[in-house]
C-alpha positions, 0 to 999 in steps of 0.5 A, a space after each residue: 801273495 800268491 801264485 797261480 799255476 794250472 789249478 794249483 795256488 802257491 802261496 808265497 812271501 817276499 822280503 828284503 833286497 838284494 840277489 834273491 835267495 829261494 826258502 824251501 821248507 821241508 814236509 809238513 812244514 811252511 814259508 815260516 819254517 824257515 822265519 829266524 832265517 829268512 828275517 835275517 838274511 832280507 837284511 842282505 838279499 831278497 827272500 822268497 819263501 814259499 808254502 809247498 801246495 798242501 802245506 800252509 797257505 797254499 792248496 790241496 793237490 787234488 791227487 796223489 803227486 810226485 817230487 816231480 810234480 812238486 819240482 814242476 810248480 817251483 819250476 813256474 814260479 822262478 821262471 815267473 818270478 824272474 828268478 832264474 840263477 837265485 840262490 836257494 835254501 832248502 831243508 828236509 824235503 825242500 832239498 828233494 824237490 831242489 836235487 831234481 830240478 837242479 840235476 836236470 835244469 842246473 841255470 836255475 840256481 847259482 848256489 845251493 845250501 842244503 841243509 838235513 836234506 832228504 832224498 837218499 833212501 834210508 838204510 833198511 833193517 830186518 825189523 823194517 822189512 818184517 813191519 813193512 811186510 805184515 802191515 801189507 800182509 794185513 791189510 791185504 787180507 783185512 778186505 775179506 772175510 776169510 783174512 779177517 778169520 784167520 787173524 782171529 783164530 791167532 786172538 789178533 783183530 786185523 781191521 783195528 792193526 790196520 786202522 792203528 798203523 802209522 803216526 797220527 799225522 799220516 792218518 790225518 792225511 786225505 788218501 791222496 796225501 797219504 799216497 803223495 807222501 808215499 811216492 816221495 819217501 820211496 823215491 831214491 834221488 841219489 843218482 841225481 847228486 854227481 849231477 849238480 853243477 853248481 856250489 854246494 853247501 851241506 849243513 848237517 845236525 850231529 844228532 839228525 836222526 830223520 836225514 842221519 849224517 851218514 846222508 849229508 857225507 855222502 851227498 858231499 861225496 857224490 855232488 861235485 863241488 860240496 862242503 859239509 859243515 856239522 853244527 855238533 848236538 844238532 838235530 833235524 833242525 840244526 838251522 834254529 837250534 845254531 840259528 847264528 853258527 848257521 847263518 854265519 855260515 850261510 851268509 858267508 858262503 852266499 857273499 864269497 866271491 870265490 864260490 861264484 
């Protein structure tokens, strides 16, 4: 199905009965991201699962978004759906899109269950830094003729560094997905943590090395009423890799009454 917002089309899923639970896939993925989850918890609740706009079913924004931006489309697609008060799922970038909404409008969910959330900003190392720097320094200089001259006397081809630098899916990205991915990496959403007001959950893979475990115990730190659980070997995607340990833990924490 899909739902229509602005010039934005959002592709969607719904299964099952019950309280709805929102699915929030992280970066580069889709509804079905989330599908072993989302199969087994429509045995107790309604699942929404959602394409974020420029991932699977759903369209292309047609320039570089923000989180925000992001935020304002699930925003329309809760109030339209009725949804107001659902629980949601979130993994990866889903979290980031749900700790800006739920800092500023906390009636939106009732319980919230991250898990390898992103939204922290990293920690930075020297060799970081010195990457970051340089690839700038280059392609800066690589515009003009004089730059280009000046890589050369050192034996270095300055155009080819540039075209060379970064992964092969960010070069796959239409420049203002590039752009898009951008300001979402370097938009730190720490101080929106002590803001959440609602139950949360933290779910966290031992091995995570792309939202390390450090991030998941301070999320527990700031937000005030989180519980860390650790899924021991797990990585990025700890939810599929412990499917059943992360659905007990799941569906227990949606279905106690004391966490209401």
């Amino acid at each position: 199905m899909v739902f229509s917002v602005g010039d934005t089309e959002l592709y969607y899923k719904v299964m099952g009965q019950g309280s709805p639970v929102l699915m929030l896939h992280g970066w580069g993925g889709c509804a079905d991201s989330f599908a072993p989850v989302s199969l087994r918890l429509a045995n107790l609740f309604t699942v929404y699962a959602i394409d974020f706009p420029g991932h699977g079913q759903s369209s292309m924004p047609q320039r570089p978004w923000k989180v925000q931006d992001y935020a304002g489309v699930v925003r329309a697609f809760i109030k339209e759906m009725g949804l107001e008060g659902c629980y949601v799922v979130a993994h990866s970038f889903g979290c980031r899109v749900t700790l800006k909404l739920a800092s500023k409008e906390p009636h939106l969910f009732s319980k919230i269950i991250f898990t390898g959330g992103a939204g922290i900003r990293p920690k930075r190392t020297f060799a970081y830094y010195r990457r970051t720097y340089s690839y700038k320094l280059a392609k800066r200089l690589a515009k003009h003729k004089w730059g280009v001259g000046l890589y050369r006397l050192f034996g270095v081809d300055v155009k080819k560094r540039v075209e060379n630098a970064g992964s092969p899916e960010y070069k796959a990205l239409p420049e203002h997905m590039r752009r898009t991915f951008s300001n979402i990496v370097n938009e730190d959403l720490t101080p929106c943590l002590e803001k959440i007001k609602v139950p949360t959950l933290l779910i966290w893979g031992t091995e995570d090395t792309e939202t390390p475990l450090w991030m998941g115990e301070m999320m527990e730190k700031k937000i005030p009423d989180a519980g860390l659980v650790k899924l021991e070997g797990g990585t990025h995607f700890a939810y599929l890799e412990h499917l059943e340990q992360f659905l007990a833990v799941v569906i227990y924490f949606l279905t106690s009454e004391e966490n209401t």
